[in-house]
N, CA, C and O atoms as a CHARMM CRD file, in Angstrom:
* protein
*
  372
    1    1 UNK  N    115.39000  13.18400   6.53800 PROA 1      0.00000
    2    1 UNK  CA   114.72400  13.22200   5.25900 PROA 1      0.00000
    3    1 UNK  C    114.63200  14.67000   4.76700 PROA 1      0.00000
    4    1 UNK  O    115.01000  14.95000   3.63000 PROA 1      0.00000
    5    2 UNK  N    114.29300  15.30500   5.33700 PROA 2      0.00000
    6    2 UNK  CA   114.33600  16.79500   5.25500 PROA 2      0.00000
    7    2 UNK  C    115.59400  17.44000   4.80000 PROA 2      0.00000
    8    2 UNK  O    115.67600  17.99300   3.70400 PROA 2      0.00000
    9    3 UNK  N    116.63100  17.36200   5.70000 PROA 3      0.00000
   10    3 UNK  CA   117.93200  17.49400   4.96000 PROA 3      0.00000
   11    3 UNK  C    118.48500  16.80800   3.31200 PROA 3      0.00000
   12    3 UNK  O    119.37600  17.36700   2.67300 PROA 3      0.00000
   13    4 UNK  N    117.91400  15.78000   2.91100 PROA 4      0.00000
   14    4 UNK  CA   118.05000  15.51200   1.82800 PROA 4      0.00000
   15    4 UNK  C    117.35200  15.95000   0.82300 PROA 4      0.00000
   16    4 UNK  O    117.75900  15.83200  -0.33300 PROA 4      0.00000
   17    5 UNK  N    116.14100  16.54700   1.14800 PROA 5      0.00000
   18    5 UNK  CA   115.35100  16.88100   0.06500 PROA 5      0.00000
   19    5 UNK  C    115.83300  18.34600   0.04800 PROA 5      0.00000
   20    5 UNK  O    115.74300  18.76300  -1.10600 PROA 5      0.00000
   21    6 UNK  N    116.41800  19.50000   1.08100 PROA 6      0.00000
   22    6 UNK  CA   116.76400  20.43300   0.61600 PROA 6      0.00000
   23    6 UNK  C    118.34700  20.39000  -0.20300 PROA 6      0.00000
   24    6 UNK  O    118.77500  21.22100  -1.00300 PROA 6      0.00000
   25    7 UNK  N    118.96600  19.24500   0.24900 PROA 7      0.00000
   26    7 UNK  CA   120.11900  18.95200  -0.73300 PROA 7      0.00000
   27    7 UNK  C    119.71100  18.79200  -1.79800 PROA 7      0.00000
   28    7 UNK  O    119.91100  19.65400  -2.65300 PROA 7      0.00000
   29    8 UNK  N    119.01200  17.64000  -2.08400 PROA 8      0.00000
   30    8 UNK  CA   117.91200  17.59500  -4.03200 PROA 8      0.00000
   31    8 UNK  C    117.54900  18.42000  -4.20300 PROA 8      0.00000
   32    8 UNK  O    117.85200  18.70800  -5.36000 PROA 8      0.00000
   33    9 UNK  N    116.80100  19.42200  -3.62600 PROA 9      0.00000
   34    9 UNK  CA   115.90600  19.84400  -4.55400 PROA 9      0.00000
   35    9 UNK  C    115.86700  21.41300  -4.36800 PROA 9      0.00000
   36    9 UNK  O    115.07700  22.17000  -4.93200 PROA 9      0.00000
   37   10 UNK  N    117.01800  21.82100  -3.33200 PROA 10     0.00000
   38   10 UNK  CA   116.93600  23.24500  -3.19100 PROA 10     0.00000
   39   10 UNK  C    116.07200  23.64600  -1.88600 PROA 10     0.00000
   40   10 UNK  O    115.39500  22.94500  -1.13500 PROA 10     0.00000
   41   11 UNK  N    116.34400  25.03500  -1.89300 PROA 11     0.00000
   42   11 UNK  CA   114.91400  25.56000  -1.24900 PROA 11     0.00000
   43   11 UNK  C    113.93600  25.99900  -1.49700 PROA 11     0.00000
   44   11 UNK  O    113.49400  27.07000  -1.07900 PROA 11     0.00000
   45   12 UNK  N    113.35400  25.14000  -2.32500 PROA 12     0.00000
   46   12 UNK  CA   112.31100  25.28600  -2.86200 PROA 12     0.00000
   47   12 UNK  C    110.91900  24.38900  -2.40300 PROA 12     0.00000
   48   12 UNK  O    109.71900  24.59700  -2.58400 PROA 12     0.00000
   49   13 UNK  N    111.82700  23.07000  -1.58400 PROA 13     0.00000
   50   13 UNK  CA   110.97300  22.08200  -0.70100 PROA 13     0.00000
   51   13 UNK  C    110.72900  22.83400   0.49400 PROA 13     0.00000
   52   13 UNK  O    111.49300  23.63900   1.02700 PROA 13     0.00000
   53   14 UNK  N    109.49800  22.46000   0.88200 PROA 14     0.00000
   54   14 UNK  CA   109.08600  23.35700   2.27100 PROA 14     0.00000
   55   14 UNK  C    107.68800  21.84000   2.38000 PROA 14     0.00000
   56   14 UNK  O    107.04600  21.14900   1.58900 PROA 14     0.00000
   57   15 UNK  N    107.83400  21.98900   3.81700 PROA 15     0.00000
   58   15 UNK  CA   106.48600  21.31100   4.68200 PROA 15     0.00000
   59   15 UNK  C    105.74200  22.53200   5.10700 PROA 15     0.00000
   60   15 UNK  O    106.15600  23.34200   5.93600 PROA 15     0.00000
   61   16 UNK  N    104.41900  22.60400   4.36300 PROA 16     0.00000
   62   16 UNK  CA   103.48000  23.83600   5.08800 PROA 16     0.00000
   63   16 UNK  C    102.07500  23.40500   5.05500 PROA 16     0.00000
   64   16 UNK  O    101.78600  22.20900   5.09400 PROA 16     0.00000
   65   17 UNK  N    101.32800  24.19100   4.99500 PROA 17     0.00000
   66   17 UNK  CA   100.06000  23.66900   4.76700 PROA 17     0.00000
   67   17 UNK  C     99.39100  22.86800   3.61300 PROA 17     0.00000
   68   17 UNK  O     99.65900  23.07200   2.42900 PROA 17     0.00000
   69   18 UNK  N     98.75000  22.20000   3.92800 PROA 18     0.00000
   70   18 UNK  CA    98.51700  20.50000   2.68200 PROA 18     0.00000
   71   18 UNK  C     97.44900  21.63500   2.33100 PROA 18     0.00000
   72   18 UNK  O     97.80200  22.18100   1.28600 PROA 18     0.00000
   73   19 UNK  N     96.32400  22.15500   2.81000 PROA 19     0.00000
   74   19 UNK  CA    95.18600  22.50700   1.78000 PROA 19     0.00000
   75   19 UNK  C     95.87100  23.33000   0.73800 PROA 19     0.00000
   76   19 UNK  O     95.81200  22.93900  -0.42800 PROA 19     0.00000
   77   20 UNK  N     96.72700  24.79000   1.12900 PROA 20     0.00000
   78   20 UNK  CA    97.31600  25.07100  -0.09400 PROA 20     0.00000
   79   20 UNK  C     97.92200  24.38300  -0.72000 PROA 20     0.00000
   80   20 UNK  O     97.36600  24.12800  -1.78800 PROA 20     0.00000
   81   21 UNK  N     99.25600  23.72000  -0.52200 PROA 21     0.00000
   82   21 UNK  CA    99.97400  22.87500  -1.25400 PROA 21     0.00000
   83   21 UNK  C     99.24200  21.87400  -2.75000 PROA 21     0.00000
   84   21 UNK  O     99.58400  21.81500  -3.93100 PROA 21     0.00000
   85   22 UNK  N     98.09300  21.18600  -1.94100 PROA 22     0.00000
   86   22 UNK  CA    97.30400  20.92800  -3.00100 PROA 22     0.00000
   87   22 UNK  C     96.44600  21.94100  -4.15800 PROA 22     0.00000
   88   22 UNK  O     96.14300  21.42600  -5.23400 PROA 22     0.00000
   89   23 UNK  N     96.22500  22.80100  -3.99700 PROA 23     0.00000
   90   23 UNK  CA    95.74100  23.60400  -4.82800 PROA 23     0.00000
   91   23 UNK  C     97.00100  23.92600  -5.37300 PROA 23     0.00000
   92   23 UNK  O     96.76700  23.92900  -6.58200 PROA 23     0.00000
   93   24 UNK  N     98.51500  24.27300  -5.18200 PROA 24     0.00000
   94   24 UNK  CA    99.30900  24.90100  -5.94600 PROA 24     0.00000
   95   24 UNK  C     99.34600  23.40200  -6.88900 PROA 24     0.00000
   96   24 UNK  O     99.46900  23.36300  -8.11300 PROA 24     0.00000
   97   25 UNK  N     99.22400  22.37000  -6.09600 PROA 25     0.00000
   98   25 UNK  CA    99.90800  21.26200  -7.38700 PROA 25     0.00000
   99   25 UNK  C     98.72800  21.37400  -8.58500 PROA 25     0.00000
  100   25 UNK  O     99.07600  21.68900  -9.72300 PROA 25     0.00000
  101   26 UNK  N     97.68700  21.17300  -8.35400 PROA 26     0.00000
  102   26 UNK  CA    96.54900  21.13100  -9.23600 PROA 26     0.00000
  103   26 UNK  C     96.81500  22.47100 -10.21400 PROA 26     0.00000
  104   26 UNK  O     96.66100  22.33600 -11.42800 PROA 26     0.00000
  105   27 UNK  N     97.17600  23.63000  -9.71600 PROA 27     0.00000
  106   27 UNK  CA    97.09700  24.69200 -10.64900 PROA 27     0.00000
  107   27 UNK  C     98.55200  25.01000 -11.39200 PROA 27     0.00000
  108   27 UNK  O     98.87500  25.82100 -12.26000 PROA 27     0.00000
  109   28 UNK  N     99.25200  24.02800 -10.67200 PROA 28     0.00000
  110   28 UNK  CA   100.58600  23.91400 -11.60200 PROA 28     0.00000
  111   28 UNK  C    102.01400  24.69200 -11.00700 PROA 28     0.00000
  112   28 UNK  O    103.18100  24.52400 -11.36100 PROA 28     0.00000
  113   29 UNK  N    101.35200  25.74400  -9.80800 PROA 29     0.00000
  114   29 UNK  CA   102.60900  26.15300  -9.54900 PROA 29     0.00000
  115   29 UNK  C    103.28700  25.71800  -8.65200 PROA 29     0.00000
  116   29 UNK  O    104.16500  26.49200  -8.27100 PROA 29     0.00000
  117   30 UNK  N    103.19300  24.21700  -7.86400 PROA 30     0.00000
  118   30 UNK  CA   103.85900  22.97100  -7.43000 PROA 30     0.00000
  119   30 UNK  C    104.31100  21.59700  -8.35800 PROA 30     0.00000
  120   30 UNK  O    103.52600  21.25700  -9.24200 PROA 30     0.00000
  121   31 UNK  N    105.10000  21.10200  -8.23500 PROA 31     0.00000
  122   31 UNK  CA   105.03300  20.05300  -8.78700 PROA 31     0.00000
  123   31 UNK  C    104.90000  18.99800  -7.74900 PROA 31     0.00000
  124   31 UNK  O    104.59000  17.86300  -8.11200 PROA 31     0.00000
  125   32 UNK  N    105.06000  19.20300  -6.75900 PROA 32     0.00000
  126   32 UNK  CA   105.02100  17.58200  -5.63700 PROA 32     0.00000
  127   32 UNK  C    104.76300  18.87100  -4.30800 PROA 32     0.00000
  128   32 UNK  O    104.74800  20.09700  -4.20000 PROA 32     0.00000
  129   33 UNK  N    104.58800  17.64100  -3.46600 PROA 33     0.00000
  130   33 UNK  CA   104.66300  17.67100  -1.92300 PROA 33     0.00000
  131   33 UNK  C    104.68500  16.20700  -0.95800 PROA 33     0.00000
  132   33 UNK  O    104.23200  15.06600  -1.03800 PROA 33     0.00000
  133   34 UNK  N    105.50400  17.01300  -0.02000 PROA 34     0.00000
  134   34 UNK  CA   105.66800  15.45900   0.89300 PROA 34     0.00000
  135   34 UNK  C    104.90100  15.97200   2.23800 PROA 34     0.00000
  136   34 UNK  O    104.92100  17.19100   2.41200 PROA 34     0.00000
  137   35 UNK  N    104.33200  15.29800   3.05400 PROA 35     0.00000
  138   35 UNK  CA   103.55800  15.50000   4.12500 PROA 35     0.00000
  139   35 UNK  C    104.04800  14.47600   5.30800 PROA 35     0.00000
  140   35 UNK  O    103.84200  13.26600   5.20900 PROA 35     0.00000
  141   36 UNK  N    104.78700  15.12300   6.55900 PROA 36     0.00000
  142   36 UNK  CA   104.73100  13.88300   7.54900 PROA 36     0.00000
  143   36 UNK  C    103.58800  13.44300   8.07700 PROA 36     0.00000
  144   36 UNK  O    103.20600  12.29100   7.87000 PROA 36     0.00000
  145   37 UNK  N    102.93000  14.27300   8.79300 PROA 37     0.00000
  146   37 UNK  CA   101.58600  14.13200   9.21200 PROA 37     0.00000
  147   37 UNK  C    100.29500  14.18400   8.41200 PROA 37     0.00000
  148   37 UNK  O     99.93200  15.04200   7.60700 PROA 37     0.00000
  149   38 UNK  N     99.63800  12.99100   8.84300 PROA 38     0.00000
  150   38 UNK  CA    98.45200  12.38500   7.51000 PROA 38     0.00000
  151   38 UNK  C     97.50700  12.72000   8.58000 PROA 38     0.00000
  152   38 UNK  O     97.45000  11.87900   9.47700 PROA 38     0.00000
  153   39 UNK  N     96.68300  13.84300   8.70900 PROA 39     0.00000
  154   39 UNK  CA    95.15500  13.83000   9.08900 PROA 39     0.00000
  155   39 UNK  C     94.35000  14.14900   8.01300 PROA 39     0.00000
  156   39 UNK  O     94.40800  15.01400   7.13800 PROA 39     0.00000
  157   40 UNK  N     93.55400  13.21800   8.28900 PROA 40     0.00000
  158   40 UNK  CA    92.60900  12.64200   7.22300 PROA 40     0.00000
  159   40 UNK  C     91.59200  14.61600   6.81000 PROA 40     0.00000
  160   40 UNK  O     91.16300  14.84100   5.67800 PROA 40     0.00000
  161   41 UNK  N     91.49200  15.35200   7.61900 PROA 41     0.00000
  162   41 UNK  CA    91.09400  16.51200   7.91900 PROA 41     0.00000
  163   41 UNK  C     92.34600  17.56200   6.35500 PROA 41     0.00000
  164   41 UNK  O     91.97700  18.50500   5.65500 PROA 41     0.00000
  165   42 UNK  N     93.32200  17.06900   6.35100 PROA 42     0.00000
  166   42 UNK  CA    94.38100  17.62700   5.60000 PROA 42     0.00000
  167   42 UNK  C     94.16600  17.08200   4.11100 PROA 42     0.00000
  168   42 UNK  O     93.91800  17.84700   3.17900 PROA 42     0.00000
  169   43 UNK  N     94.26900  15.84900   3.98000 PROA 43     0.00000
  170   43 UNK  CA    94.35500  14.94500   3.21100 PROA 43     0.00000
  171   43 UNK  C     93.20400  14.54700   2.07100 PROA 43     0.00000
  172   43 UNK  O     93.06200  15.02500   0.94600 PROA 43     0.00000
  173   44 UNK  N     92.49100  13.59000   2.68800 PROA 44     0.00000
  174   44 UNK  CA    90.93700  13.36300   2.24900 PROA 44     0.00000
  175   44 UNK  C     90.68700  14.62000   1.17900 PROA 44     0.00000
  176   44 UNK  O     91.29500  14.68800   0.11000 PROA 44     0.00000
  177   45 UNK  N     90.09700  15.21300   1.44300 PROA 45     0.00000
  178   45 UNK  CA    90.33900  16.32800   0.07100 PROA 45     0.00000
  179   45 UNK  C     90.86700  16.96300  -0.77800 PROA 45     0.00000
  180   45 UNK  O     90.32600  17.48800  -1.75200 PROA 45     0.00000
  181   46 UNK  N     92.28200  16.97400  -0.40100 PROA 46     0.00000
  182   46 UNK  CA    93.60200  17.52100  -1.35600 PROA 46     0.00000
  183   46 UNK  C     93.88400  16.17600  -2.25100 PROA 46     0.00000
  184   46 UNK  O     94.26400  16.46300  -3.38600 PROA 46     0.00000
  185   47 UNK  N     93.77300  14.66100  -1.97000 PROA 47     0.00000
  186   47 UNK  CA    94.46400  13.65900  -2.32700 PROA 47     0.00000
  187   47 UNK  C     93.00800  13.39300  -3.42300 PROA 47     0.00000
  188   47 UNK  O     93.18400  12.80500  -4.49000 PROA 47     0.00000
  189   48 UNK  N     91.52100  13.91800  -2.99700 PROA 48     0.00000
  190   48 UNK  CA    90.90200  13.46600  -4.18800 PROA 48     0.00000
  191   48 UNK  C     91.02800  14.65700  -5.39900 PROA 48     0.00000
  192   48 UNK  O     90.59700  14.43500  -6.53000 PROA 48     0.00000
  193   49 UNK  N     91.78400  16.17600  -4.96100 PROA 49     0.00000
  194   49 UNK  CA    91.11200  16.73100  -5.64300 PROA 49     0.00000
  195   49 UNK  C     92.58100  16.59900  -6.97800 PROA 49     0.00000
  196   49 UNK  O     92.76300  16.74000  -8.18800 PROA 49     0.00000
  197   50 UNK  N     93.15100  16.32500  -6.01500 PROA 50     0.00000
  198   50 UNK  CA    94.61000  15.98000  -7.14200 PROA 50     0.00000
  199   50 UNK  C     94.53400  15.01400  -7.79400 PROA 50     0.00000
  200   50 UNK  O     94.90900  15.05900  -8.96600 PROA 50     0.00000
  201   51 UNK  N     94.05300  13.90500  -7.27300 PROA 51     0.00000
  202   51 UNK  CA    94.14600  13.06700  -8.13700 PROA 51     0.00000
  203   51 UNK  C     93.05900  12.73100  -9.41000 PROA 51     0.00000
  204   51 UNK  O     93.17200  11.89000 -10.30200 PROA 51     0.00000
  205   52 UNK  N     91.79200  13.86200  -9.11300 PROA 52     0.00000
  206   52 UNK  CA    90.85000  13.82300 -10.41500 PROA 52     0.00000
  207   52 UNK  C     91.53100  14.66300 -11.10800 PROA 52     0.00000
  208   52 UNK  O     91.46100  14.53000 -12.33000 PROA 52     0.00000
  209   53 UNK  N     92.55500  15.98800 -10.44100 PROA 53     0.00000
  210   53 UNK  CA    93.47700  16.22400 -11.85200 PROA 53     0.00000
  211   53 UNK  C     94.35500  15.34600 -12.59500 PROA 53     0.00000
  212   53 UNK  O     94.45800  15.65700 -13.78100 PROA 53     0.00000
  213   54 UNK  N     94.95900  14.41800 -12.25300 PROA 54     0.00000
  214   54 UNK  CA    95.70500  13.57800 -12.78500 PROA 54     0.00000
  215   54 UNK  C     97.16300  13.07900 -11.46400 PROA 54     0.00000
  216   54 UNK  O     97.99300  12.17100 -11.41600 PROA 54     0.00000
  217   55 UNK  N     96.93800  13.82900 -10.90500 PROA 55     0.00000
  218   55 UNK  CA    97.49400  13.99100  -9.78200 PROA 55     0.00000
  219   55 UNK  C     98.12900  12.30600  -9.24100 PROA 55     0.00000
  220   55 UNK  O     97.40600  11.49100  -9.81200 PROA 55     0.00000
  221   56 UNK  N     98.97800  11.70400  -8.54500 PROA 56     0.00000
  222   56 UNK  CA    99.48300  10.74400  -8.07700 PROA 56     0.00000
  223   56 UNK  C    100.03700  10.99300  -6.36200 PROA 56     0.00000
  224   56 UNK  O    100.94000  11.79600  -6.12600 PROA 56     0.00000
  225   57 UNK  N     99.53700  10.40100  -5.54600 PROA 57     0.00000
  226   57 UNK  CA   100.28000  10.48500  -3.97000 PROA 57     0.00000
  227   57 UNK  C    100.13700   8.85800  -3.50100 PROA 57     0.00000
  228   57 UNK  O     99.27100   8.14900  -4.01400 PROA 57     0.00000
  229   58 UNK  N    101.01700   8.37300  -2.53800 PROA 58     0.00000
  230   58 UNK  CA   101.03000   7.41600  -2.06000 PROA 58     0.00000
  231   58 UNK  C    101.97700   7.55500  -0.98000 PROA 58     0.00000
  232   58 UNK  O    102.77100   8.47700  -0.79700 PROA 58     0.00000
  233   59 UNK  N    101.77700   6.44900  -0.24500 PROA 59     0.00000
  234   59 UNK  CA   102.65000   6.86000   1.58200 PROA 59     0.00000
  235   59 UNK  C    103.85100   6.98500   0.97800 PROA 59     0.00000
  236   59 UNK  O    104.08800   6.81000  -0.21700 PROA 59     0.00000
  237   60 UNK  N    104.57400   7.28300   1.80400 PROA 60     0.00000
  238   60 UNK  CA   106.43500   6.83900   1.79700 PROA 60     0.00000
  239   60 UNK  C    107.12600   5.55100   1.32200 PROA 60     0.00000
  240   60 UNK  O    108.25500   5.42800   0.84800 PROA 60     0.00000
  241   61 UNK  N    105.99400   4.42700   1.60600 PROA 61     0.00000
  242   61 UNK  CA   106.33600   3.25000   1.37300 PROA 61     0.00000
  243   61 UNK  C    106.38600   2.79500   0.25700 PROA 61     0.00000
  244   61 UNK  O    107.15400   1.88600  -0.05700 PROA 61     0.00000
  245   62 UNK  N    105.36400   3.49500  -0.72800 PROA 62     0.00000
  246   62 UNK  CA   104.81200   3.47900  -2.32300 PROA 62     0.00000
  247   62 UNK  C    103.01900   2.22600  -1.43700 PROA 62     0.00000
  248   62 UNK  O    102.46400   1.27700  -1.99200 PROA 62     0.00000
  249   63 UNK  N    102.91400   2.42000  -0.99200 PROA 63     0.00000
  250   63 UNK  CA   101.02100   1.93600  -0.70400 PROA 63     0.00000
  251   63 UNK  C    100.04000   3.16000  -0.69000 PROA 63     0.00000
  252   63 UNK  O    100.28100   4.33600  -0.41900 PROA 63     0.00000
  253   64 UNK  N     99.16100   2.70700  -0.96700 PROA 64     0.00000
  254   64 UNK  CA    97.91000   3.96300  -1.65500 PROA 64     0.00000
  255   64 UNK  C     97.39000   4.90100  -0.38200 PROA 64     0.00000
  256   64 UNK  O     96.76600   4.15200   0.36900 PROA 64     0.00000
  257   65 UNK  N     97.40300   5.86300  -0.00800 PROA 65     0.00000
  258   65 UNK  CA    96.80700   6.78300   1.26300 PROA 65     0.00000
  259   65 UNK  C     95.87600   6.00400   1.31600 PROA 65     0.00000
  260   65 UNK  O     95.31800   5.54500   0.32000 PROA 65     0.00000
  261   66 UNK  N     95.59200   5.75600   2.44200 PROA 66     0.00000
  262   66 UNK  CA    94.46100   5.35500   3.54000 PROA 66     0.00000
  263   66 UNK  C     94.24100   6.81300   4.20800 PROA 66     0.00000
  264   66 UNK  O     95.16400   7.59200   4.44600 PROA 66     0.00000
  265   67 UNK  N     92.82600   7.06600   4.48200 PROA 67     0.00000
  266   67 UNK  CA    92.30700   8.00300   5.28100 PROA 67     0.00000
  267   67 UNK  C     92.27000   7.49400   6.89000 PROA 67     0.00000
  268   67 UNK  O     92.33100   8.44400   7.67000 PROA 67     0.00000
  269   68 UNK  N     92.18600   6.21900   7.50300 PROA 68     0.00000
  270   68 UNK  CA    92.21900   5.53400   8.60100 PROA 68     0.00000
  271   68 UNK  C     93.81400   5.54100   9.01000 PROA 68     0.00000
  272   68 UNK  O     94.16400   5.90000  10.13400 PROA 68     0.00000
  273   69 UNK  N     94.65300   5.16000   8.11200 PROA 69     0.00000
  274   69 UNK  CA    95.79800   5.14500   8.09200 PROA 69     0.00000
  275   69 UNK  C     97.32500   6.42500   8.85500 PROA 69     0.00000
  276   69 UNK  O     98.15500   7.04100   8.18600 PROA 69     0.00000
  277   70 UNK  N     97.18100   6.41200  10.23300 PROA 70     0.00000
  278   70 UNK  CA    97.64500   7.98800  10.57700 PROA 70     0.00000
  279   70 UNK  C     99.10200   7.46400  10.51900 PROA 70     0.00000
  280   70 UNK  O     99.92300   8.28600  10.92800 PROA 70     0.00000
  281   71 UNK  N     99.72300   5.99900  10.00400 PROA 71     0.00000
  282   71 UNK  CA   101.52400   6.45200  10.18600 PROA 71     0.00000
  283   71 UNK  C    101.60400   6.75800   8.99400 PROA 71     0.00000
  284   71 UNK  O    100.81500   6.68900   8.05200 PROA 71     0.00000
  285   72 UNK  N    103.23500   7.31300   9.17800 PROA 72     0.00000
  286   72 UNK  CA   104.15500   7.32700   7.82200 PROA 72     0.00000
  287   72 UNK  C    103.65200   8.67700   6.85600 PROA 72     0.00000
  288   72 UNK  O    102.81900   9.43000   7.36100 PROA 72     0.00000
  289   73 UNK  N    104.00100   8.88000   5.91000 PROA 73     0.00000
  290   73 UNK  CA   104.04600  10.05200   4.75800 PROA 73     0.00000
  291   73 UNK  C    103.05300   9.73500   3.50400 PROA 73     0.00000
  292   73 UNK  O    102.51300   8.80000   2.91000 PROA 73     0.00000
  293   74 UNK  N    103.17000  11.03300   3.50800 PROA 74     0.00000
  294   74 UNK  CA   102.71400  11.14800   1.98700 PROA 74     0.00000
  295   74 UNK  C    103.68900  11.75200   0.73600 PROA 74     0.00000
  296   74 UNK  O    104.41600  12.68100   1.08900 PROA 74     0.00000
  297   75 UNK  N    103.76800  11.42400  -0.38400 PROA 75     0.00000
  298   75 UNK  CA   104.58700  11.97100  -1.14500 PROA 75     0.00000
  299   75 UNK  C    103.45100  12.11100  -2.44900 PROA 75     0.00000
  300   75 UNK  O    102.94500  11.10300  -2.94200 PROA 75     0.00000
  301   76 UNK  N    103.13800  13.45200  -2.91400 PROA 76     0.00000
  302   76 UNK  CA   102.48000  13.78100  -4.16900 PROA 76     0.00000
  303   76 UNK  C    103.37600  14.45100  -5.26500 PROA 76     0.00000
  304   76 UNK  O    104.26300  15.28200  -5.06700 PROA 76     0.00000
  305   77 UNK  N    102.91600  13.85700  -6.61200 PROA 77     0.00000
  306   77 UNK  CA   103.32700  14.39200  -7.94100 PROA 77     0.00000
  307   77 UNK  C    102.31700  14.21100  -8.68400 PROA 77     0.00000
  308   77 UNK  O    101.26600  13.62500  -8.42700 PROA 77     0.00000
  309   78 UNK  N    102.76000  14.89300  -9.92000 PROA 78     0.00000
  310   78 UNK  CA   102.10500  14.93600 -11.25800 PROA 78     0.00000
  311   78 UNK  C    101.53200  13.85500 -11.74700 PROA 78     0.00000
  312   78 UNK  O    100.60700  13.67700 -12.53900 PROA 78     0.00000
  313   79 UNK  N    102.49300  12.90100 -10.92400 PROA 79     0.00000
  314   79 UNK  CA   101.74500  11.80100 -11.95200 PROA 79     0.00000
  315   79 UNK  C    102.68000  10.05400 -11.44000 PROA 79     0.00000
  316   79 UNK  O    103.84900  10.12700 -11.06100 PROA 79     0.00000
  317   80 UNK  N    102.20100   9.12200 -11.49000 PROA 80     0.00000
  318   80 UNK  CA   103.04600   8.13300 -10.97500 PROA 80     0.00000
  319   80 UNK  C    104.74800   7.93900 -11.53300 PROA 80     0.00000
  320   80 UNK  O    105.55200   7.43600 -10.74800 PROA 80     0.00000
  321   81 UNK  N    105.12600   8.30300 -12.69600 PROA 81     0.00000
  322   81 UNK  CA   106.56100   8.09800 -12.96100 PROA 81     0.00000
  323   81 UNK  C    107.18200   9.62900 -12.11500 PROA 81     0.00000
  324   81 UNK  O    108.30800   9.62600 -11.61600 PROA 81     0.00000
  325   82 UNK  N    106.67100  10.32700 -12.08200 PROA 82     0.00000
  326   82 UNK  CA   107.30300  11.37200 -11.13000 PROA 82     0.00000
  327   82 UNK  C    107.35200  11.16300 -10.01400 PROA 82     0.00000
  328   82 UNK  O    108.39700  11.51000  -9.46200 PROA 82     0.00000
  329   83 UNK  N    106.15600  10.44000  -9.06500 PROA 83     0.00000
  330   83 UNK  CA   106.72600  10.32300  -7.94500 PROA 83     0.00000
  331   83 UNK  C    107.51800   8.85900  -7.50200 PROA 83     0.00000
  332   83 UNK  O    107.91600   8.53200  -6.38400 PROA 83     0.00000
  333   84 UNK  N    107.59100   8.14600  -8.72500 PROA 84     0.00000
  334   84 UNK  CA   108.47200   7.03700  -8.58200 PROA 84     0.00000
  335   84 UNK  C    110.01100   7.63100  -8.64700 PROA 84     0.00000
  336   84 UNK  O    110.86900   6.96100  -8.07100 PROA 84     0.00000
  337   85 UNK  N    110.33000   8.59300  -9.17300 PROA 85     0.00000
  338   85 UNK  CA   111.73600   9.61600  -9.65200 PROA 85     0.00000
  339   85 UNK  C    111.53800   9.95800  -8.63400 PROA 85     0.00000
  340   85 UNK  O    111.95200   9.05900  -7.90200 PROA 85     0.00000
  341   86 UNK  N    110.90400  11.19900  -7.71100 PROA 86     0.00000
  342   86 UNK  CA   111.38400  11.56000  -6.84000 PROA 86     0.00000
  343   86 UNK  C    111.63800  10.92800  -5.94200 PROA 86     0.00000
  344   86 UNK  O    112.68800  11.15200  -5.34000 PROA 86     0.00000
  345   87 UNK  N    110.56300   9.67200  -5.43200 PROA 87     0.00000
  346   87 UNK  CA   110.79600   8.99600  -4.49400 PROA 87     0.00000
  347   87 UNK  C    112.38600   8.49900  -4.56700 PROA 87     0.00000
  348   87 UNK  O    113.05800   8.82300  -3.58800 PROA 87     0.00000
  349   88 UNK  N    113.03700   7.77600  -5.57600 PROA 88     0.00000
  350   88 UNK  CA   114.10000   7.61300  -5.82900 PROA 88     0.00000
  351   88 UNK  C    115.01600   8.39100  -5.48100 PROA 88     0.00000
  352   88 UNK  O    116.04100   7.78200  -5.17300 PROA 88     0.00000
  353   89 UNK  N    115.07900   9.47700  -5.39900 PROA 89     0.00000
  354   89 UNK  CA   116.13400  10.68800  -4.98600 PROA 89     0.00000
  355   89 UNK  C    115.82900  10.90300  -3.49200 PROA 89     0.00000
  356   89 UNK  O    116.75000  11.26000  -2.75700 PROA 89     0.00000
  357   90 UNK  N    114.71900  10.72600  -3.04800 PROA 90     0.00000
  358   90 UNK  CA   114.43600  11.72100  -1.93200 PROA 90     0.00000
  359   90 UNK  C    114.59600   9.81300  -0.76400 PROA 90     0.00000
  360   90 UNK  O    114.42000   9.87700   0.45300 PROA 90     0.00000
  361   91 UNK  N    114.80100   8.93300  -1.19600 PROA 91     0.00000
  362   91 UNK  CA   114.57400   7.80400  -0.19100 PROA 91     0.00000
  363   91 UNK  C    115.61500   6.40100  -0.32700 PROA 91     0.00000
  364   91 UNK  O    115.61700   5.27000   0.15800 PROA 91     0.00000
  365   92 UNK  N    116.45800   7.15700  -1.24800 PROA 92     0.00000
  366   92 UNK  CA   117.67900   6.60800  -1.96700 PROA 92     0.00000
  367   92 UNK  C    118.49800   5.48300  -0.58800 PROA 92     0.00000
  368   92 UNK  O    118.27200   6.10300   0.45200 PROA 92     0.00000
  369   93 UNK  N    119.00700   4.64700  -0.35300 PROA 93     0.00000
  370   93 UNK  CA   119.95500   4.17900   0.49900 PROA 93     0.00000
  371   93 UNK  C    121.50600   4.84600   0.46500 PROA 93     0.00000
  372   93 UNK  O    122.37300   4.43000   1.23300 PROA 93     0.00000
């Protein structure tokens, strides 16, 4: 998965820390992030604070983050038709 998203999207995709990551999306100088690992410690606060910006994340699967929930990904955007687009590129068959 990783290899495809630096094919899409450049090197500009990076897995690093979720607390920043969320603050860059909220302040605009992110547009998405994908997360393998969901601790609720990471999450839980970046996923509310994005999404009272307008913010959109949901697992890998397209189902809503669960904080209980430790499989699978997260994928955040701007907004639900963006991360329905990226998801599309980044999970393509």
């Amino acid at each position: 998965m990783r290899g495809r998203a630096n094919d899409a999207l450049g090197d500009h995709f990076r897995l690093g820390c979720a607390g920043h990551e969320y603050l860059h999306m909220v302040t605009g100088e992110a547009h998405f992030a994908m997360y393998i690992k969901k601790m609720p410690w990471d999450h839980v606060p970046g996923c509310l604070i994005h999404s009272e910006a307008g913010g959109y994340q949901a697992r890998f699967d397209g189902q809503p983050y669960r904080a209980h929930d430790m499989t699978g990904g997260i994928l955040a955007a701007p907004d639900q038709a963006g991360w329905q687009a990226l998801h599309s590129v980044l999970f393509a068959d």
